[in-house]
MARZAKOL-287320 format. One record per atom (N, C-alpha, C): x, y, z; atom name. Coordinates in steps of 0.2 Angstrom, whole numbers, plus 5000, padded with zeros to 4 digits. Each point is the difference from the previous one (the first is absolute). Layout:
<roses>
+------+------+------+------+
|    X |    Y |    Z | atom |
+------+------+------+------+
|    X |    Y |    Z |   CA |
...
+------+------+------+------+
</roses>
This chain:
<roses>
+------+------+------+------+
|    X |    Y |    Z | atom |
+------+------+------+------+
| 4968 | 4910 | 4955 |    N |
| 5006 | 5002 | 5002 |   CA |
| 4999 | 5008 | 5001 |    C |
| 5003 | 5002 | 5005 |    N |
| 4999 | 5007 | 5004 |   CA |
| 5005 | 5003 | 4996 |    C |
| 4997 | 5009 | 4998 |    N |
| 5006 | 5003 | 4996 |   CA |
| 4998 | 5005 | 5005 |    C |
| 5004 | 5006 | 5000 |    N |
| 5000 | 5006 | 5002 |   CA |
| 5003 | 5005 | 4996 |    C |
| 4999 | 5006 | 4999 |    N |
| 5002 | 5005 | 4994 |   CA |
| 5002 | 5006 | 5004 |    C |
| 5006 | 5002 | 4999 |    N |
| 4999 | 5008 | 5006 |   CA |
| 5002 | 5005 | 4991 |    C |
| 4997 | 5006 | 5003 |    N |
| 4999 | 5004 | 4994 |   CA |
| 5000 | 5007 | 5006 |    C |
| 5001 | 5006 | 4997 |    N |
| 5001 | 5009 | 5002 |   CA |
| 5007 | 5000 | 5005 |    C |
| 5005 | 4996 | 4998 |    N |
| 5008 | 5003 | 5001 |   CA |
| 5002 | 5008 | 4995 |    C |
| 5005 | 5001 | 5002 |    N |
| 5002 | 5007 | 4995 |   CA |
| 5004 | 5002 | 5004 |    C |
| 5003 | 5006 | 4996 |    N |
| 5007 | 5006 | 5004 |   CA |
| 4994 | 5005 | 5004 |    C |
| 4999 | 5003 | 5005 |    N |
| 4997 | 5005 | 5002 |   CA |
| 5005 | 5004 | 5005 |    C |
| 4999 | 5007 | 5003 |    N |
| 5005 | 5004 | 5000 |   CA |
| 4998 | 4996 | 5009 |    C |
| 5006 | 5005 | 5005 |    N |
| 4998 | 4999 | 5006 |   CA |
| 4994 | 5004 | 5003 |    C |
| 4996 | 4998 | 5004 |    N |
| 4995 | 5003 | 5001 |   CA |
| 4993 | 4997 | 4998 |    C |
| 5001 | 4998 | 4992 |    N |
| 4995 | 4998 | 4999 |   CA |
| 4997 | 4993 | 5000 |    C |
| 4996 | 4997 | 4997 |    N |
| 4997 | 4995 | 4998 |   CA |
| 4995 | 4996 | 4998 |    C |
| 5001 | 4994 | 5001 |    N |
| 4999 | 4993 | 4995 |   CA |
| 4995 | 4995 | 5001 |    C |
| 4996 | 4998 | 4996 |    N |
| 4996 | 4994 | 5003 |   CA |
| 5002 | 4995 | 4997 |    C |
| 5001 | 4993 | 5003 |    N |
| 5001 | 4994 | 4997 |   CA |
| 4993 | 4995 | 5001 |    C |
| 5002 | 4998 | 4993 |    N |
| 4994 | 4995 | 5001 |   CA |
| 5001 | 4991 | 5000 |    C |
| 4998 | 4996 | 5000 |    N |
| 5003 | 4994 | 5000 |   CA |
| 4990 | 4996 | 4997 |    C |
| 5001 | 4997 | 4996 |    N |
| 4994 | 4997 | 4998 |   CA |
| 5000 | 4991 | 4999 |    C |
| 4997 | 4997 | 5003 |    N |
| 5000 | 4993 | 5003 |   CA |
| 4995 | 4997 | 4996 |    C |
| 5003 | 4993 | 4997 |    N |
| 4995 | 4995 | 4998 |   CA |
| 5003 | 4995 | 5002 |    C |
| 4993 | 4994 | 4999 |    N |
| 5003 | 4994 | 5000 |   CA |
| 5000 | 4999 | 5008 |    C |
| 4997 | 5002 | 5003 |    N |
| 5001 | 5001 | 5007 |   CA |
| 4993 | 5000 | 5003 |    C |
| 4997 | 4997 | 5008 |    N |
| 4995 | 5003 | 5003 |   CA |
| 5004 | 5007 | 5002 |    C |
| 4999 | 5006 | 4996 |    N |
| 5004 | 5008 | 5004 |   CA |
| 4997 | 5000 | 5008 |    C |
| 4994 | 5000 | 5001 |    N |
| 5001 | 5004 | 5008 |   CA |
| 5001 | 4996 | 5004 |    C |
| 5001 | 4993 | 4998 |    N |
| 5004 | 4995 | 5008 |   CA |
| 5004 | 5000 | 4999 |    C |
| 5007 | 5004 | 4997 |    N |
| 5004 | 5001 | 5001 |   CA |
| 5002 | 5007 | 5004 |    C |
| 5006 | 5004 | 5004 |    N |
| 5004 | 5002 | 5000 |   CA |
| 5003 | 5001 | 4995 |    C |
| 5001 | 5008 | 4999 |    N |
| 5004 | 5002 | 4994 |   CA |
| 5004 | 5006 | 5004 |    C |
| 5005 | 4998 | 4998 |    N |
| 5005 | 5007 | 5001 |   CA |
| 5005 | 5001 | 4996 |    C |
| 5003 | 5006 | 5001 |    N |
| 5007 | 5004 | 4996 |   CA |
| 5005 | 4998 | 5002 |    C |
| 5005 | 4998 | 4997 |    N |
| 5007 | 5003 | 5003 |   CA |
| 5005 | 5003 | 4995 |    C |
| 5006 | 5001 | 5000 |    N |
| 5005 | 5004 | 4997 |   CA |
| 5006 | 4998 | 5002 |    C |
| 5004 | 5000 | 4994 |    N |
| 5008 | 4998 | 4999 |   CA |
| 5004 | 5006 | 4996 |    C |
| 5005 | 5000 | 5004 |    N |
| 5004 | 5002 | 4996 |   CA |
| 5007 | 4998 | 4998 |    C |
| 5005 | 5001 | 4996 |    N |
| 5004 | 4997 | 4997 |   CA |
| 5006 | 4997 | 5008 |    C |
| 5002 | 4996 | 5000 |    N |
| 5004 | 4996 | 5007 |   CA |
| 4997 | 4999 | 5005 |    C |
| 4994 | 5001 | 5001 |    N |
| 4995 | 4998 | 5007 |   CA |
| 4995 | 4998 | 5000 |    C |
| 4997 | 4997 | 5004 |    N |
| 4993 | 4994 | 5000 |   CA |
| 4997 | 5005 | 5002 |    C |
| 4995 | 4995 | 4996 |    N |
| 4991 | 5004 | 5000 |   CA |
| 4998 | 5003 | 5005 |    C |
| 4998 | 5003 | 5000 |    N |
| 4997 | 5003 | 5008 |   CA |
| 4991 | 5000 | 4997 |    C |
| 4996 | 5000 | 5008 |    N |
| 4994 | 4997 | 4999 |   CA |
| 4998 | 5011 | 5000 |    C |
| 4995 | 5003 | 4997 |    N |
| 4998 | 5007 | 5001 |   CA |
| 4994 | 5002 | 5003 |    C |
| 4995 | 4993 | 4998 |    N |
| 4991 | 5001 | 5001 |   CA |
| 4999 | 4993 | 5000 |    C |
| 4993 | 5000 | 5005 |    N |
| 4998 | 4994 | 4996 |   CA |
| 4992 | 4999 | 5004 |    C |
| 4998 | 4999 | 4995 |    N |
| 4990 | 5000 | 5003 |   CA |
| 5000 | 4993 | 4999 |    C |
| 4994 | 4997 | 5005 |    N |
| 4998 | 4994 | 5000 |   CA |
| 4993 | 5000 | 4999 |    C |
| 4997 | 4993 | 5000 |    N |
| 4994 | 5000 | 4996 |   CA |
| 4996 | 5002 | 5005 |    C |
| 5000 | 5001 | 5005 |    N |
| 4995 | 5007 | 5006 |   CA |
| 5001 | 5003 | 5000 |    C |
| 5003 | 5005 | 4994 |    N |
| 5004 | 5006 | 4999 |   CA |
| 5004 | 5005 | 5005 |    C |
| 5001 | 4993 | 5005 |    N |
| 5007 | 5005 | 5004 |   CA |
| 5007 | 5000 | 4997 |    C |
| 5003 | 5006 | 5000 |    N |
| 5003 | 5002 | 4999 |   CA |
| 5008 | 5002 | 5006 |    C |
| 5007 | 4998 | 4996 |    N |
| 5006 | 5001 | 5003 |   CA |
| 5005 | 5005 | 4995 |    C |
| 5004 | 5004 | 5002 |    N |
| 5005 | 5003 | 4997 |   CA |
| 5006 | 5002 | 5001 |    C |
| 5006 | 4999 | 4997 |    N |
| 5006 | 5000 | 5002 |   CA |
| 5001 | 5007 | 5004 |    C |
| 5005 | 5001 | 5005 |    N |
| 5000 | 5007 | 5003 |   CA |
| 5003 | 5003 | 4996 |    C |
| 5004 | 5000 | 4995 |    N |
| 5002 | 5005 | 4994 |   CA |
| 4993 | 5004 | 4996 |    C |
| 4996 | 4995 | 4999 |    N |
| 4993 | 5005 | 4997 |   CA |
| 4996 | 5001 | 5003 |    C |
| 4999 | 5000 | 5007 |    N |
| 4993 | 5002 | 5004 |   CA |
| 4998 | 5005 | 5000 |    C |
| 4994 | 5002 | 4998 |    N |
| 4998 | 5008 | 4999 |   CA |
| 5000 | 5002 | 4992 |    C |
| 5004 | 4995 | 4998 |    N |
| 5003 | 5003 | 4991 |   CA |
| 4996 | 4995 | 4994 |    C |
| 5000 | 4995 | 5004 |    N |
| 4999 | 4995 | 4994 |   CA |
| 4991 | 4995 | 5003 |    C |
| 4995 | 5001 | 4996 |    N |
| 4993 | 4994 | 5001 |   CA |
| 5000 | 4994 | 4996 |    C |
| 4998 | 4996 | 5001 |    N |
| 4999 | 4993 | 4998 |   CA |
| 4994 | 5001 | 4999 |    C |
| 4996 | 4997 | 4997 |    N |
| 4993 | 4997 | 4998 |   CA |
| 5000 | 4997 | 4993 |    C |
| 4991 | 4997 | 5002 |    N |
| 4999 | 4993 | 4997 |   CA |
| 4994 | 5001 | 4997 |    C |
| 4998 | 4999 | 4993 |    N |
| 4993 | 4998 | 4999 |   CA |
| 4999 | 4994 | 4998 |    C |
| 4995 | 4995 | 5002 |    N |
| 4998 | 4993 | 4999 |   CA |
| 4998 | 5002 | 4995 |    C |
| 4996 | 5005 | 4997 |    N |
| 4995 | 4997 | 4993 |   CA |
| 5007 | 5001 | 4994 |    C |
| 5004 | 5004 | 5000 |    N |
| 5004 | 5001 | 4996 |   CA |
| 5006 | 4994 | 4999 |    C |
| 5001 | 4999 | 5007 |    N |
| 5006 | 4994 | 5003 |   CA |
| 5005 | 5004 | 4998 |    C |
| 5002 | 5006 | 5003 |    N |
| 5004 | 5002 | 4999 |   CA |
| 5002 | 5005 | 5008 |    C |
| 5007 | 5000 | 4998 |    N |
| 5006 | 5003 | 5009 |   CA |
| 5002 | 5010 | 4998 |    C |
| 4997 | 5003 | 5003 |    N |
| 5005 | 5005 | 4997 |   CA |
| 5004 | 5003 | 5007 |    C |
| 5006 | 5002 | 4998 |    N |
| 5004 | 5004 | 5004 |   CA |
| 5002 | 5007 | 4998 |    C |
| 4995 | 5005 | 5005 |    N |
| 5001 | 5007 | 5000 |   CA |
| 5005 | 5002 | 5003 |    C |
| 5005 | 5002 | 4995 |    N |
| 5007 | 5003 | 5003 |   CA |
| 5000 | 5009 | 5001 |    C |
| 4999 | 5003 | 5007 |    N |
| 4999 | 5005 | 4997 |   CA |
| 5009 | 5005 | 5005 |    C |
| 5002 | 5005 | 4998 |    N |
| 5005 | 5003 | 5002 |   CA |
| 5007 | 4995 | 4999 |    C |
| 5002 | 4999 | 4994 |    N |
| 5002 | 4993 | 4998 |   CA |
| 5007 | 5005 | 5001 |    C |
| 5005 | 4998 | 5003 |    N |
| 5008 | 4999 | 5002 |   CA |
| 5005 | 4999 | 4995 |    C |
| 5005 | 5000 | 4998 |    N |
| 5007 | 4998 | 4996 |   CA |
| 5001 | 4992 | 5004 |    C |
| 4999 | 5001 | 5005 |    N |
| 5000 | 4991 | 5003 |   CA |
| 4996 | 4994 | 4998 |    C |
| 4992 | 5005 | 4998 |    N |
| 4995 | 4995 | 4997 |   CA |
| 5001 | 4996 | 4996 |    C |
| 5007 | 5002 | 4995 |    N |
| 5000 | 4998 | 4994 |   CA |
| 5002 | 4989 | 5000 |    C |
| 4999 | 5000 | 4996 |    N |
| 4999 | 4993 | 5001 |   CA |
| 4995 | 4996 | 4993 |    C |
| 5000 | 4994 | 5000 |    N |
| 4996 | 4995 | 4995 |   CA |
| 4994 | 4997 | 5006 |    C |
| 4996 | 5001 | 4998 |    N |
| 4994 | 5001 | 5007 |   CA |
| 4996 | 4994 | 4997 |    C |
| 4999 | 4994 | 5004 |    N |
| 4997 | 4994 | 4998 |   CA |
| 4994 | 4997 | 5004 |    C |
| 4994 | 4998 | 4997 |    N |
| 4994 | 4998 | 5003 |   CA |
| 5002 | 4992 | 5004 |    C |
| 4996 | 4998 | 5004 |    N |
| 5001 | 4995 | 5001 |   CA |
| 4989 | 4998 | 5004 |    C |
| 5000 | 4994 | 4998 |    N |
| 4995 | 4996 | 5004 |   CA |
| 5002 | 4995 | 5004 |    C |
| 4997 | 4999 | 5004 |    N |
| 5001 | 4993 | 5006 |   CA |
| 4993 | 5000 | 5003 |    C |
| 5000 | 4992 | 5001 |    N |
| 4995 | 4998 | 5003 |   CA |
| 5002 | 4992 | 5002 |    C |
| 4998 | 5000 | 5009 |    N |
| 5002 | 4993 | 5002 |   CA |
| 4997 | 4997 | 4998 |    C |
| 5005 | 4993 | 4998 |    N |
| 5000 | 4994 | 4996 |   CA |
| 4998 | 5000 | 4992 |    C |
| 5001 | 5006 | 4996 |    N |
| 5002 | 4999 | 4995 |   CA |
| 5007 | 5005 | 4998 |    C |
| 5003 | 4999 | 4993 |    N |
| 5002 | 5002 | 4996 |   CA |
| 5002 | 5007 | 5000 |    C |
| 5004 | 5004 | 5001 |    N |
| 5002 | 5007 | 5001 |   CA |
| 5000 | 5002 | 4993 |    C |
| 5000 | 5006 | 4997 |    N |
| 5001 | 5004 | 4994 |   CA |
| 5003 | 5007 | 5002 |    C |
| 5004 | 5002 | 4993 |    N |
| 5004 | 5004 | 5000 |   CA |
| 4999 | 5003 | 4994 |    C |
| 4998 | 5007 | 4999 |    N |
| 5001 | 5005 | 4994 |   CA |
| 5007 | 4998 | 4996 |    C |
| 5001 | 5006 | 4997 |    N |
| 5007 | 5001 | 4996 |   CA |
| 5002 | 5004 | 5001 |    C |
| 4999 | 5005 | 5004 |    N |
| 5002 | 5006 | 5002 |   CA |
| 4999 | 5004 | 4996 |    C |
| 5001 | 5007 | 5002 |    N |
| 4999 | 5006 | 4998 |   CA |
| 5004 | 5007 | 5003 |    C |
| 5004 | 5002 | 4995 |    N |
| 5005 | 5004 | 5003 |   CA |
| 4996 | 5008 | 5003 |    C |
| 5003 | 5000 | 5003 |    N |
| 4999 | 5008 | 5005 |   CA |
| 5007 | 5003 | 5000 |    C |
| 4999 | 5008 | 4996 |    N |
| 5006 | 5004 | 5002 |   CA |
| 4997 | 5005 | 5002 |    C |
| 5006 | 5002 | 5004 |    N |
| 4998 | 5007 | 5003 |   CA |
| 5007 | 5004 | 5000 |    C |
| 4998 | 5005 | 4995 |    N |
| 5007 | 5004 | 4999 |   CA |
| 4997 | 5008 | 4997 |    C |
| 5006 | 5004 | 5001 |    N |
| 4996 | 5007 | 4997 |   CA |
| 5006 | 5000 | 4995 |    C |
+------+------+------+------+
</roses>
């Protein structure tokens, strides 16, 4: 059974920032597809980053430029560099895996605040 763990949420000021981590078992990690999204309280998830197992990369137009996505296979772990982090950013920021024809998985999230 596939778990996923996200870990390095926090309060940081605007301007600054945070790395999130997401740590994967229970999984082949690099045929999957791993990516980020973000919730906030009244509105659906939105998709933020996402690497695939050829490590091409997507990201929403809100973080281009601000936020990287990478992966290492030997760790089986997702991180997401948020840097120049926004009052917008703020959100519970959740990993996710996907691979056709199996099983998806979901973190538990991890809160992100951005406030001075």
């Amino acid at each position: 059974q596939g778990q996923l763990v996200e870990s390095g949420g926090g309060l940081v000021q605007p301007g600054g920032s945070l790395r999130l981590s997401c740590a994967a078992s229970g999984m082949l990690f690099s045929s999957y597809a791993m990516g980020w999204y973000r919730q906030t309280p009244g509105k659906q998830r939105e998709s933020v980053a996402r690497i695939t197992s050829g490590d091409s990369t997507n990201y929403a137009d809100s973080v281009k430029g601000r936020f990287t996505i990478s992966s290492d296979n030997a760790k089986n772990t997702v991180y997401l560099q948020m840097n120049s982090l926004k009052p917008e950013d703020t959100a519970v920021y959740y990993c996710n895996a996907q691979r056709i024809g199996f099983r998806g998985y979901w973190g538990q999230g991890t809160q992100v605040t951005v406030s001075s």
